[in-house]
C-alpha positions in Angstrom: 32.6 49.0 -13.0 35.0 45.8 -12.8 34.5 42.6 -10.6 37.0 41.7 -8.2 38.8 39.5 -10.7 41.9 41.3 -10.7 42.3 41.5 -7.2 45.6 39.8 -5.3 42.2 37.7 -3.5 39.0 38.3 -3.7 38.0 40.3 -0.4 34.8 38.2 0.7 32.4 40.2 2.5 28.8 39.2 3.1 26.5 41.6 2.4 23.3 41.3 3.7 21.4 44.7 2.4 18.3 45.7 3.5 17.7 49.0 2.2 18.2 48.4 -1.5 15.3 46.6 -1.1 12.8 49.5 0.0 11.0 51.0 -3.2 12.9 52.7 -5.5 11.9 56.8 -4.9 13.8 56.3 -1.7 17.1 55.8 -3.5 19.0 56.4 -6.6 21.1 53.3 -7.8 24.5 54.3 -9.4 28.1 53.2 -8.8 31.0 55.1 -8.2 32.6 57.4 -10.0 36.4 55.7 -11.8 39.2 57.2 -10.3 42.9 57.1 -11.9 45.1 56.2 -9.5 43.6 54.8 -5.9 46.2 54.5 -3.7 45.8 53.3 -0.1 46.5 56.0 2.6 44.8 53.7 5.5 43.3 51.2 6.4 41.3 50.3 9.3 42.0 46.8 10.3 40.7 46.7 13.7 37.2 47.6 12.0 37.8 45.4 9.5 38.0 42.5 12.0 35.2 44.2 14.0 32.7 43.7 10.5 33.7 40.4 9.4 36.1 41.1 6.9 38.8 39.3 6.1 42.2 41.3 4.2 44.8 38.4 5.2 46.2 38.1 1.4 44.9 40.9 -0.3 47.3 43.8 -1.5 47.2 47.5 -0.5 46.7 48.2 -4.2 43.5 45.5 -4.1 41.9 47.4 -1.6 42.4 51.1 -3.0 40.9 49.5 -6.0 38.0 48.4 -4.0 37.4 51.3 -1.7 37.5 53.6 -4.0 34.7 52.4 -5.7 36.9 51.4 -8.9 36.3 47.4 -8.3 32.9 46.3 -7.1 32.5 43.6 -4.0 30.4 40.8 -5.0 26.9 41.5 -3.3 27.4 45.1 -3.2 24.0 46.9 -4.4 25.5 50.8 -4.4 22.9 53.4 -4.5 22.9 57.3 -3.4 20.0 57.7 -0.3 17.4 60.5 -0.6 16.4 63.2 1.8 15.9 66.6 2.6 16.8 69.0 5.6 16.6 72.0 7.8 19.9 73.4 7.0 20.5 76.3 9.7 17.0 76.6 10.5 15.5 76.5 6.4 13.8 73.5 5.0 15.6 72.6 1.7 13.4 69.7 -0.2 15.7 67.6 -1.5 19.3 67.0 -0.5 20.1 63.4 -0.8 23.8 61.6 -1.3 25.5 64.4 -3.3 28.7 62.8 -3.3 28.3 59.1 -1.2 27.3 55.9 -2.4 26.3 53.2 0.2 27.6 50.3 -1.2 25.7 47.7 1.2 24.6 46.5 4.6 27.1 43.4 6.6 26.1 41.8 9.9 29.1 42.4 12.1 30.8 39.6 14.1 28.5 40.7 16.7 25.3 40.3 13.9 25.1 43.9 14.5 24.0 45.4 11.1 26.2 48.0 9.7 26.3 50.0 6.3 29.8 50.4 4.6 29.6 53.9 2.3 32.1 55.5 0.4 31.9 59.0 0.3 33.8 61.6 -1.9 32.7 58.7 -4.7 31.6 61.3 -7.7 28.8 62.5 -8.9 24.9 61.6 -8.0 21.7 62.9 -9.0 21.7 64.5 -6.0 24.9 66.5 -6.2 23.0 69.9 -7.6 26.1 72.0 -8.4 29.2 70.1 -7.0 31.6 67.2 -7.9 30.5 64.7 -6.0 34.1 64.6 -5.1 36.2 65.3 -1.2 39.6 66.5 -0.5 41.9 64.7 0.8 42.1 67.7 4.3 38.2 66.7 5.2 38.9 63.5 4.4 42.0 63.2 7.0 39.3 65.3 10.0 36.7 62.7 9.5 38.9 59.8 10.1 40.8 61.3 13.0 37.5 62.7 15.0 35.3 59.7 14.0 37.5 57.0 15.2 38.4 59.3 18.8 35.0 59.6 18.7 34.9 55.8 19.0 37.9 55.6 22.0 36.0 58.4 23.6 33.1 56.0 24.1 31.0 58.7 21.7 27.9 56.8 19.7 29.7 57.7 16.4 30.1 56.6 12.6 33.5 54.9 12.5 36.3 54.8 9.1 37.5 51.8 7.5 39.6 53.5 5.0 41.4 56.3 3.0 42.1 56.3 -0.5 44.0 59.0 -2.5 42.4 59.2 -6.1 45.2 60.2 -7.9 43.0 63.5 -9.3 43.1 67.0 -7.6 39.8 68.5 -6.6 39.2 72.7 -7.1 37.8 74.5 -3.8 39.3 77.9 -3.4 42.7 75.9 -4.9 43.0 72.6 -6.2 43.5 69.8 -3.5 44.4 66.5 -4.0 41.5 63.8 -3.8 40.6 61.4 -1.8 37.8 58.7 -0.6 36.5 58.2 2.7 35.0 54.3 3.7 32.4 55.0 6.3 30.6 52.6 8.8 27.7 53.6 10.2 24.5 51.7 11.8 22.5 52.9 9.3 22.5 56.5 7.4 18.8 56.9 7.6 18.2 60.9 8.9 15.7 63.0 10.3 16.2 64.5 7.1 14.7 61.2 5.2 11.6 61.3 6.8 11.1 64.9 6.1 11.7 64.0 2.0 8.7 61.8 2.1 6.5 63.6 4.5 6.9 66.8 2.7 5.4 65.6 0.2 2.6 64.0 1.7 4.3 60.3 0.5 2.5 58.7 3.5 3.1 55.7 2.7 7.0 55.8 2.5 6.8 57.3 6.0 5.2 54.2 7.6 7.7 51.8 5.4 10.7 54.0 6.5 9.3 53.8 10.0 9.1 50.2 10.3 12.7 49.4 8.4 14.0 51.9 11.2 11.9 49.8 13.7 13.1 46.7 12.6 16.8 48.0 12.2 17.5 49.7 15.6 14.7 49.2 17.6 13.1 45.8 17.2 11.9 46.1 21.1 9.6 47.8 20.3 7.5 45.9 17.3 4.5 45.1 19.7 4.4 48.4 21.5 0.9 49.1 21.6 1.5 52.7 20.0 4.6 51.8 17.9 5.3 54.8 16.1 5.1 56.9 19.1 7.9 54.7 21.0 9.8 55.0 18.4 10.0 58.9 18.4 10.5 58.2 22.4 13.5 55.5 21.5 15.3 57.9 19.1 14.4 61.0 21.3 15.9 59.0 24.4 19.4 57.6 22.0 19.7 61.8 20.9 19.8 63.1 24.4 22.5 60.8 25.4 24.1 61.5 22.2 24.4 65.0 22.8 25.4 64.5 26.7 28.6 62.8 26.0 29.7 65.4 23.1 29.3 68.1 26.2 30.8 65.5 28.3 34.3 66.0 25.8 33.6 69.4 24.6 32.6 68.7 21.0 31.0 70.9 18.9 29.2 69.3 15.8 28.7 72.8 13.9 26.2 71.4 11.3 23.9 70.1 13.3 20.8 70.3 10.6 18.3 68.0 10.3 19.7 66.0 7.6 23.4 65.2 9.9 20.6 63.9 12.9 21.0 60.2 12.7 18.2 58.2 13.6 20.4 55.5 14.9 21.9 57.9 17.5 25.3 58.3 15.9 27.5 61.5 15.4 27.6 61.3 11.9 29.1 64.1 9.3 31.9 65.4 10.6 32.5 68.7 8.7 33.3 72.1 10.5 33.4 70.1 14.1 35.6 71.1 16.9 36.5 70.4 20.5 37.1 73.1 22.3 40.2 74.5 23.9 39.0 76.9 26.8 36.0 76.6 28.2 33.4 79.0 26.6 29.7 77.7 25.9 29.2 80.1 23.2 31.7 78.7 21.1 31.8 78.7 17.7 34.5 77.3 15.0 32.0 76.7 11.8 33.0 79.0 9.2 29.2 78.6 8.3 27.6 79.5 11.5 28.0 83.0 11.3 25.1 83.1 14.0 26.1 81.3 16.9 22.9 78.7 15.8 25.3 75.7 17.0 27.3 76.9 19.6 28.4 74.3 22.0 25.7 74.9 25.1 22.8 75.2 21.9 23.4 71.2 21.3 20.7 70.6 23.5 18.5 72.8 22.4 19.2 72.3 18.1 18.5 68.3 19.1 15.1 69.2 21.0 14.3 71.2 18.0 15.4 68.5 15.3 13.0 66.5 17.2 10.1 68.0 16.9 10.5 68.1 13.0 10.7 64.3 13.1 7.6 64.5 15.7 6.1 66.4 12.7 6.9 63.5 10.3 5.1 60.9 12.5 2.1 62.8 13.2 -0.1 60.7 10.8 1.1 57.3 11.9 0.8 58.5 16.2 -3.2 58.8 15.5 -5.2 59.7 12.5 -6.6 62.2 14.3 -4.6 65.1 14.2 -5.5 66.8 17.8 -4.5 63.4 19.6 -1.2 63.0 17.3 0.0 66.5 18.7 -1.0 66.1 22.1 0.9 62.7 21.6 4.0 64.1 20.2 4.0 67.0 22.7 4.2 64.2 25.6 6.7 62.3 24.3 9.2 65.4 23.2 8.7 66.8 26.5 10.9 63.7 27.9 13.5 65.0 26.3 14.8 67.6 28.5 14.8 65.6 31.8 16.4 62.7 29.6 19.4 65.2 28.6 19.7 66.4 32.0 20.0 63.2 33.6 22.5 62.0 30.8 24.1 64.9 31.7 24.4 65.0 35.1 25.5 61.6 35.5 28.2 62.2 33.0 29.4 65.2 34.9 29.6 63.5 38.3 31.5 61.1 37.1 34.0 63.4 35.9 34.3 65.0 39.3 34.5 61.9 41.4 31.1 61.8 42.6 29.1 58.0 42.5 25.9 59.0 44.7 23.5 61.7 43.5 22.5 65.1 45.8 19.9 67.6 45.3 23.0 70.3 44.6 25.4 68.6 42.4 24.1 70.6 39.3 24.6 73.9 41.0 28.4 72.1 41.8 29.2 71.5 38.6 27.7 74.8 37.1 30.1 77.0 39.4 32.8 75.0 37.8 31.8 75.6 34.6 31.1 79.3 35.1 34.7 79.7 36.9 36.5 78.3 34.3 34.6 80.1 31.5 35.4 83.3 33.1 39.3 82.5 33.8 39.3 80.9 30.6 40.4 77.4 31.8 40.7 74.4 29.2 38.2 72.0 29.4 39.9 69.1 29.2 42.8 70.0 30.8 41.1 71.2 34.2 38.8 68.0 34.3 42.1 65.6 33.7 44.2 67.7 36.6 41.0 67.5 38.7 41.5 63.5 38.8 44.7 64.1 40.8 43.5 67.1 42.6 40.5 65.0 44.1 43.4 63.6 46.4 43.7 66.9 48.0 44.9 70.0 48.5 48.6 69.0 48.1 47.4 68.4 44.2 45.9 71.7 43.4 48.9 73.3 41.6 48.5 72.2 38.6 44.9 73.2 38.2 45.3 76.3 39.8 47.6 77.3 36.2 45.0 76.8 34.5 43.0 79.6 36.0 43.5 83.0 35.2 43.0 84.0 38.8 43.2 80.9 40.7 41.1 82.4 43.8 38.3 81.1 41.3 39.2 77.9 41.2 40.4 77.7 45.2 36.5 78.9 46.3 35.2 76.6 44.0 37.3 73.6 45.3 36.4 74.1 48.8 32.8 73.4 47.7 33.9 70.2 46.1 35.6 68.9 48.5 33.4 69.3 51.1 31.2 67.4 48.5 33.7 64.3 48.1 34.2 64.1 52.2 30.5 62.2 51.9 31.3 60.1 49.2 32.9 56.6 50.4 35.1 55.7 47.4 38.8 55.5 48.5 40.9 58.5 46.9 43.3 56.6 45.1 40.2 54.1 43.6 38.1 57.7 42.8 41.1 59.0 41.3 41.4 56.1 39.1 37.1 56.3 38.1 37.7 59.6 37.2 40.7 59.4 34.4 38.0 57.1 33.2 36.0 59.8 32.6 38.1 62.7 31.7 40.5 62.5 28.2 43.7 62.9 28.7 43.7 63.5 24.8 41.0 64.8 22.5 41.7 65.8 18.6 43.2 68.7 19.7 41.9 71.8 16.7 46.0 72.8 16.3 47.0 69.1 16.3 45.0 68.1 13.4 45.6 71.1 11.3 49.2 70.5 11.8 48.5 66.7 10.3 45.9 67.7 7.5 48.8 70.5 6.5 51.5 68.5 6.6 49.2 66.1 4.3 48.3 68.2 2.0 51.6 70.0 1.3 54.0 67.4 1.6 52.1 64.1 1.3 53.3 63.7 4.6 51.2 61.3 7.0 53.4 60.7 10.0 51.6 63.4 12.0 48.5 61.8 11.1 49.4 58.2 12.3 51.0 59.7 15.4 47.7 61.7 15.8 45.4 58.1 15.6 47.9 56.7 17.8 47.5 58.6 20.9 43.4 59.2 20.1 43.0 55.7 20.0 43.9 55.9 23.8 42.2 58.8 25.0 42.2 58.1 28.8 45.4 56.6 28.9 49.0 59.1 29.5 51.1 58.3 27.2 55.1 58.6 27.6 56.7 60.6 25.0 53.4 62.3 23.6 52.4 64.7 26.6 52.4 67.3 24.4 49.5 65.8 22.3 47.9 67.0 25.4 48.6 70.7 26.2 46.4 73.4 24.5 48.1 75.2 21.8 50.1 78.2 22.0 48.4 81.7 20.7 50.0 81.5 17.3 48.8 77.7 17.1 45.2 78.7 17.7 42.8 77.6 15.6 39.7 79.9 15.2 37.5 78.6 12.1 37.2 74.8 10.8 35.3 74.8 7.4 32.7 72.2 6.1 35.1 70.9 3.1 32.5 70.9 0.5 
């Protein structure tokens, strides 16, 4: 690999790595794969700024060189993590970074620690059978969804960058290439504790603990049983993780134990989709030919993802076995109230509602349930809903929505008998509420239109267009309403695939 010499200006960035400094089984150092002609595609500069990281004087062609892995940043330590997985339900040993290389760790202007990772960066030891490289299509969905994942207010892994490599990729055609930059908090899984536990590597359990201890929960170093809050602090950061993806109707679609951040991120963003109408059974993954992540199982997968990180723990909770499970059992059983509550609260908010009654769940069920049966849109009826809470006068709009609109009219009585006791002003409840319901979302339609376009035509305006409305999500936006409708029935999208 080459040094930054060449560059326009040397891109200083301060790396400050921690986990190249664990012991070596929990990593395999390599750098990137050389690519023949980077070329920029985007670049995240509002990140940039966000990390520390200064581009004023460096060229676009500088930083393809860089983010794609062809020049190396000074105190970069690349490496390819280890771990394993449940991967729909099966435990597969040994996964790992199959085609990602974190380069290294920066403290953010905030000294918030954050890993920068290129992925679609070649070949690792842990690539079994593939190429270690990405298409430029996944490439395109990851930076889209992460970054309205970020507007959204959804804990997510952000992008700092696209590069084109100049070399086609084979899937079921060739594809042109391309590199991903991705920020995360950290990329430790539930999936890296499984690799060492699995193999009874106790040891790398407890050091694995207390870097993620020390990382993302330093509050609770003197806890008297550390390793238990911990599982309660990740379990607690998960069930409001998965609240606000049912908040915006996102559906992961891989949601195995090895894309189950321990930071609390959404990370991975392969066969994910928000949905059009409202159905809690859907499904887009190509690969989840069972239904096993449907959008109202989120809850559930993360509940059961937990318990296999409980599993991990066991021998650092209490060396006796008996009192770890009975330990583990307590503290996983907090996570179903926790969801709930995340939930709930989520939910009033999107229907106007600031005080708390014994009934709102029911409320916001029969919603749910009218909507899936007249197969309302999601977002759509909770964005009309923000007008509509300023009374009757408002209701035509979400009415449409409705395939019988009786459905919606008994519900609404119900809600607004609910919203006569709460003391907010209409207009000012109005307002709270387009605070909490996405006028825009990455629409399934909208994005294959953009990928397409890219793909076939090396055509990226309907990709910038795309991050320009998602990077205001709550906001209406003159001259892009239509960014907001659901799609027609030939614009449907039924299957998003992982892109591996």
């Amino acid at each position: 690999m080459q040094t930054t010499a060449e560059t326009s200006r040397p891109l200083a960035v301060s790396f400050d790595n921690s986990y190249a400094h664990l012991p070596e089984r929990f990593y395999a150092r390599l750098d990137p794969a050389p690519t023949a002609k980077p070329r920029l595609i985007k670049f995240n500069s509002a990140l940039a700024a966000e990390l520390g990281l200064d581009v004023s004087g460096v060229s676009a062609d500088a930083l393809a060189q860089l983010f794609s892995g062809n020049l190396r940043l000074p105190g970069a330590e690349p490496l390819a993590m280890v771990y394993a997985g449940h991967q729909f339900g099966h435990f597969v040993p040994k996964l790992g970074d199959g085609r990602a290389i974190l380069l290294g760790e920066v403290r953010d202007v905030a000294g918030v620690r954050r890993d920068i990772q290129l992925k679609g960066s070649g070949r690792t030891p842990f690539s079994r059978d593939g190429d270690g490289r990405a298409a430029v299509g996944p490439v395109l969905r990851e930076y889209v969804v992460s970054e309205a994942m970020h507007a959204l207010g959804v804990p997510t892994t952000r992008a700092l960058a696209i590069v084109a490599t100049g070399e086609s990729v084979y899937r079921e055609r060739r594809l042109p290439g391309a590199i991903l930059t991705r920020v995360a908090a950290s990329h430790v899984r539930v999936g890296t504790f499984q690799f060492f536990a699995a193999r009874g590597d106790s040891e790398a359990v407890k050091l694995l603990a207390d870097f993620v201890i020390d990382r993302h929960y330093p509050e609770i170093r003197e806890a008297e049983a550390p390793y238990v809050a911990l599982f309660r602090a990740v379990a607690e950061r998960q069930a409001r993780l998965i609240a606000c993806w049912m908040h915006v109707g996102f559906i992961h679609g891989v949601m195995n134990t090895d894309n189950t951040a321990i930071s609390g991120e959404t990370i991975d963003f392969g066969p994910c989709a928000f949905m059009d109408a409202y159905d809690p059974a859907a499904v887009f993954s190509s690969i989840d030919t069972a239904g096993r992540y449907a959008y109202a199982n989120q809850p559930h997968i993360a509940h059961w993802n937990l318990a296999r990180f409980a599993e991990t723990l066991l021998p650092l909770m209490n060396p006796i076995l008996e009192r770890a499970v009975e330990l583990a059992n307590e503290a996983l059983s907090a996570f179903g109230p926790q969801f709930e509550q995340h939930w709930l609260s989520g939910m009033r908010r999107k229907l106007g509602l600031f005080t708390a009654e014994d009934e709102d769940a029911a409320l916001v069920r029969g919603l749910l349930d009218a909507m899936h049966r007249q197969q309302a849109d999601f977002t759509l009826t909770f964005r009309k809903l923000c007008d509509a809470s300023g009374g009757q006068k408002f209701d035509a709009s979400v009415r449409a929505l409705f395939a019988d609109a009786a459905a919606y009219d008994e519900w609404a009585t119900m809600w607004r008998s609910r919203l006569a006791r709460e003391s907010l002003p209409a207009s000012a409840r109005a307002e709270s509420m387009r605070h909490a319901n996405p006028a825009f979302i990455p629409r399934n339609h909208r994005l294959e239109q953009a990928i397409q376009a890219a793909v076939e035509h090396e055509d990226f305006t309907l990709f910038a267009d795309l991050l320009r409305v998602l990077s205001q999500p709550y906001e209406d936006q003159e001259g892009f309403e239509s960014y907001g409708t659901a799609p027609g029935t030939s614009e449907r999208v039924l299957q998003t695939f992982c892109g591996t």
